[in-house]
FIBA-988100 format. One record per residue (C-alpha): x, y, z; residue in one letter. Coordinates in Angstrom, 3 decimals, always signed. Example, Ala and Ser with C-alpha at 12.3 -4.5 7.8 and 13.67 -1.06 7.14 Angstrom:
BEGIN
{site {+12.300,-4.500,+7.800},a}
{site {+13.670,-1.060,+7.140},s}
This chain:
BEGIN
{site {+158.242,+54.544,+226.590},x}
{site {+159.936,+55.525,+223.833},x}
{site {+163.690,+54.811,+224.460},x}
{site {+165.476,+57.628,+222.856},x}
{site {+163.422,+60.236,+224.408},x}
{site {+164.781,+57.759,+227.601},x}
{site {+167.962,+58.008,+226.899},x}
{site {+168.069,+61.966,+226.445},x}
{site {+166.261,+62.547,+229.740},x}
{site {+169.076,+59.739,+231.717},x}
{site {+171.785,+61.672,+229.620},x}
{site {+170.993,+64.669,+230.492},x}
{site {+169.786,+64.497,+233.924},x}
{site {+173.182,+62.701,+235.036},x}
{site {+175.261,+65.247,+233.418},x}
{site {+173.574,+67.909,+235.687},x}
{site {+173.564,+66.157,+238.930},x}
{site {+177.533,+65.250,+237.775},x}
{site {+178.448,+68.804,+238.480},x}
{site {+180.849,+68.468,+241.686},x}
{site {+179.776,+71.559,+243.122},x}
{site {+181.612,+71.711,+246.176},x}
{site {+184.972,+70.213,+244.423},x}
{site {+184.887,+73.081,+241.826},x}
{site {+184.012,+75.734,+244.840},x}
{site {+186.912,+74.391,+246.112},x}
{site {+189.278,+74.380,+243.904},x}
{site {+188.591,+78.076,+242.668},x}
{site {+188.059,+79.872,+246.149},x}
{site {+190.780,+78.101,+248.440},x}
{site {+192.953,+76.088,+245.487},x}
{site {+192.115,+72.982,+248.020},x}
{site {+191.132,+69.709,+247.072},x}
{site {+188.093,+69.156,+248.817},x}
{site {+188.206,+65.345,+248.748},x}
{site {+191.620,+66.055,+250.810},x}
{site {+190.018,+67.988,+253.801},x}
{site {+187.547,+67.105,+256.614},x}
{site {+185.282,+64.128,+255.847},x}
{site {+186.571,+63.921,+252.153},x}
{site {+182.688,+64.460,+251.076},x}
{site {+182.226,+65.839,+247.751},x}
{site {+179.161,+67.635,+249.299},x}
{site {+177.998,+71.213,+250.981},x}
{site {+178.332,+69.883,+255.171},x}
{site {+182.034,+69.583,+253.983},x}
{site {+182.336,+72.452,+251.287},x}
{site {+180.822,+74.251,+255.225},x}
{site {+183.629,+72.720,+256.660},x}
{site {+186.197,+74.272,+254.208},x}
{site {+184.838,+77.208,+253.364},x}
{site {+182.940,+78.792,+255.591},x}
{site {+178.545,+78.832,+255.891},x}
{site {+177.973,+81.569,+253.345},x}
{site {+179.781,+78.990,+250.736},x}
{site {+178.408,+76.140,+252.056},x}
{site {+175.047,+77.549,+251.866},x}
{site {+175.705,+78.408,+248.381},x}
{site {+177.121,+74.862,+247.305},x}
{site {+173.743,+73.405,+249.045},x}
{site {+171.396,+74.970,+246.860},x}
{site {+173.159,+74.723,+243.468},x}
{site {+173.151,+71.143,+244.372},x}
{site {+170.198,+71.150,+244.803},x}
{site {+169.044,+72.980,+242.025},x}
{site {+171.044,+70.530,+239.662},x}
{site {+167.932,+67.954,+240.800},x}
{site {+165.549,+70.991,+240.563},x}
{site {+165.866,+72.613,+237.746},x}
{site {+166.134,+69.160,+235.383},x}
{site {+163.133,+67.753,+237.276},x}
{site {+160.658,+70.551,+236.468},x}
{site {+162.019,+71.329,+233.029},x}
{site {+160.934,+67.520,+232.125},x}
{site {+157.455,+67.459,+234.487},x}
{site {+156.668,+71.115,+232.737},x}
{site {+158.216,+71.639,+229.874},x}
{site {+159.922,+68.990,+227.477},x}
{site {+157.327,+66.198,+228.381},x}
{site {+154.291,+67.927,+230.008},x}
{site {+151.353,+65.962,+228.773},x}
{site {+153.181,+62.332,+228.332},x}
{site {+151.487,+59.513,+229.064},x}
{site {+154.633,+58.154,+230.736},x}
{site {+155.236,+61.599,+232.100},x}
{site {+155.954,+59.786,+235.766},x}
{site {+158.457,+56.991,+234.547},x}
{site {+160.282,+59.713,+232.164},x}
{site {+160.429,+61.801,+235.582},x}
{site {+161.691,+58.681,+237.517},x}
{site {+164.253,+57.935,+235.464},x}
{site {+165.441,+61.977,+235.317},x}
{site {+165.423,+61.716,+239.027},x}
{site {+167.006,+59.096,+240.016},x}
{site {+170.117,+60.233,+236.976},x}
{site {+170.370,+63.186,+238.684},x}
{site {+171.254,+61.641,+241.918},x}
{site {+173.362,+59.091,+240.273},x}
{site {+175.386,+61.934,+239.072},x}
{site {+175.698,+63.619,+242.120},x}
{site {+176.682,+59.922,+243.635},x}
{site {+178.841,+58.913,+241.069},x}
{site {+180.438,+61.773,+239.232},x}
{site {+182.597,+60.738,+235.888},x}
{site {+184.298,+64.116,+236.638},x}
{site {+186.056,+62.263,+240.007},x}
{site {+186.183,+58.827,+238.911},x}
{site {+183.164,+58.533,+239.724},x}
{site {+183.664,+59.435,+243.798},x}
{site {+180.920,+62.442,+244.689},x}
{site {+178.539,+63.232,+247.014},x}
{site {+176.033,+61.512,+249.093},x}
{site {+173.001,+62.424,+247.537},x}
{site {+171.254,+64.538,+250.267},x}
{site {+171.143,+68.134,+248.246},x}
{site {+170.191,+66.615,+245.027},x}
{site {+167.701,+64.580,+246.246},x}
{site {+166.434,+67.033,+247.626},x}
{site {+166.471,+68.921,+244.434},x}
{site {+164.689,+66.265,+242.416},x}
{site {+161.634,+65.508,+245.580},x}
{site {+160.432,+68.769,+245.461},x}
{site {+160.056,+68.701,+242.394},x}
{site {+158.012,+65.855,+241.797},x}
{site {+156.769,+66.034,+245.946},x}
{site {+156.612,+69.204,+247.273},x}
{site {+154.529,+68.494,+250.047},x}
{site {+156.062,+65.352,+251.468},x}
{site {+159.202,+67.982,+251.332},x}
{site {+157.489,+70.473,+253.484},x}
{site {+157.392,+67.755,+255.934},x}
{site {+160.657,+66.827,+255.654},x}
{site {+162.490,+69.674,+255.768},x}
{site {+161.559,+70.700,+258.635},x}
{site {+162.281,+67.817,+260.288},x}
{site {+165.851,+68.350,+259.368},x}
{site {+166.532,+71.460,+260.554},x}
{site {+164.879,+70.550,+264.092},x}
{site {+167.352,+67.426,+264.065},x}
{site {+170.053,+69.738,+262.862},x}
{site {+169.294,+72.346,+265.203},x}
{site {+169.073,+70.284,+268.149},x}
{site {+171.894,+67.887,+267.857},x}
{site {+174.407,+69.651,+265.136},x}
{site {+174.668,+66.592,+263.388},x}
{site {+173.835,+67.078,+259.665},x}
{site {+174.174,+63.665,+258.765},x}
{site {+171.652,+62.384,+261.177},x}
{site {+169.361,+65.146,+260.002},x}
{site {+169.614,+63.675,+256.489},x}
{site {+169.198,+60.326,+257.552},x}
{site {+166.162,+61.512,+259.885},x}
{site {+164.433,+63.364,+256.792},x}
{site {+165.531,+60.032,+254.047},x}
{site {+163.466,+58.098,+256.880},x}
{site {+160.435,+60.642,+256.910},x}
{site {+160.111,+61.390,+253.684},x}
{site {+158.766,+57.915,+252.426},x}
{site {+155.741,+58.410,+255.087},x}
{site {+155.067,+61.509,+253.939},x}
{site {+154.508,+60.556,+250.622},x}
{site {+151.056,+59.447,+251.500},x}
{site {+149.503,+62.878,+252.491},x}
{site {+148.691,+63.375,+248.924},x}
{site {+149.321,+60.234,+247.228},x}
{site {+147.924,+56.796,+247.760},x}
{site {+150.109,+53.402,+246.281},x}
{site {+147.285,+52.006,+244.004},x}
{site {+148.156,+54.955,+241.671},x}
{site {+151.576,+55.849,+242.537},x}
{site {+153.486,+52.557,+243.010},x}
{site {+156.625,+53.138,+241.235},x}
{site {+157.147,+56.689,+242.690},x}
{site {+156.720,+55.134,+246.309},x}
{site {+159.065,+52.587,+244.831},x}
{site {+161.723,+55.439,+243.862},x}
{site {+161.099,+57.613,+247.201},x}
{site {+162.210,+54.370,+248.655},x}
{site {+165.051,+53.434,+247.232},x}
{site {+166.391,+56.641,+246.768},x}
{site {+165.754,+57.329,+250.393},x}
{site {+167.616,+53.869,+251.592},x}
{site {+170.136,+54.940,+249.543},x}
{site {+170.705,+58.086,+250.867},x}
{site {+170.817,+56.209,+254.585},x}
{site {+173.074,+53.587,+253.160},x}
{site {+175.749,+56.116,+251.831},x}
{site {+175.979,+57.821,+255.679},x}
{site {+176.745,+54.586,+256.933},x}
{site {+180.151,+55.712,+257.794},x}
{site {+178.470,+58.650,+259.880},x}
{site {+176.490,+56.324,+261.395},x}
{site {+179.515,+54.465,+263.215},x}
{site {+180.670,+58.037,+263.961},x}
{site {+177.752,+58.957,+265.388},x}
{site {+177.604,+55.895,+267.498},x}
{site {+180.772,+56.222,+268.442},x}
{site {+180.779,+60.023,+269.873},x}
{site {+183.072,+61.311,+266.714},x}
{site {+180.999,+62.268,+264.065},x}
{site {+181.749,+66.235,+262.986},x}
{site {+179.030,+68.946,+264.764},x}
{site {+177.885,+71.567,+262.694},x}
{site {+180.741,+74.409,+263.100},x}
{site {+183.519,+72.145,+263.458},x}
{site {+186.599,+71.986,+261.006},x}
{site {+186.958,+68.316,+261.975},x}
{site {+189.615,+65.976,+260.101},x}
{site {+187.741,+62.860,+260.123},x}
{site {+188.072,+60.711,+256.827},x}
């Protein structure tokens, strides 16, 4: 791998997954701190909370499309044809969610991942997606909970990976579905009590928990 062309791709890919979205939204339709309200989440479920579906709707797909757009531009454009095509995309990937993570526009405090991962899988696994997706919005549908719908899909989506790929040729993308998947779980840990515990914030609530 040549380690300029590296650097561009980690550069650049973390610089569009740092966009805080929902802080920005905000900021410039409600002139609220986001991080201030509801869960504190840099992310859409609380941008929902704040401002309303329509906006939260429309903070979920640009951060999404901040994994997206990055992820296809380097699979179909800037490197189509690399050898190291996969690693190049790996590394875009998993900047992008970084970003979206660990923002240096807020000290490095952002989201959780979810919309930007979600972003950069369909681009590089648009099938193990389909499956996945779906299985969020049943979970989301059913219980209201959009954490545990995330945390449902982040579980599924490794699995899915094998409809159309096998690990003798795809190792270190099973490796980065992985990990990026744990992570995702890892980071609604703090849901996860909330859940347990009967307090965690339904779909349609305002809620005030930190």
């Amino acid at each position: 791998m040549d380690f300029v062309t590296l650097g561009y791709v980690a550069l650049m890919c973390y610089l569009c997954g740092s966009l805080p979205t929902a802080y920005l939204a905000g900021i410039l339709i409600k002139g609220v701190d986001i991080r201030t309200v509801g869960s504190g989440n840099v992310g859409a479920s609380n941008a929902m909370r704040l401002l309303g579906k329509g906006w939260g709707v429309t903070v979920l797909l640009i951060d999404a499309l901040k994994g997206l757009i990055p992820l296809l531009f380097i699979l179909h454009f800037y490197l189509k044809g690399n050898a190291q095509l996969e690693r190049y995309a790996i590394v875009g990937a998993f900047a992008c969610m970084i970003g979206h993570v660990f923002p240096v526009w807020l000290k490095f405090k952002g989201g959780k991942g979810v919309a930007t991962g979600l972003g950069v899988m369909t681009a590089m696994l648009p099938i193990a997606v389909a499956v996945a997706l779906p299985v969020f919005i049943l979970v989301v549908y059913v219980t209201r909970y959009i954490s545990l719908g995330s945390i449902t899909a982040a579980l599924v989506l490794p699995a899915a990976f094998f409809i159309d790929h096998e690990l003798s040729t795809s190792l270190e993308l099973f490796i980065f579905v992985s990990v990026a998947c744990i992570f995702v779980i890892y980071k609604h840990k703090s849901n996860i009590k909330r859940i347990i515990a009967g307090t965690e914030n339904r779909l349609g609530e305002k809620g005030t928990v930190p």
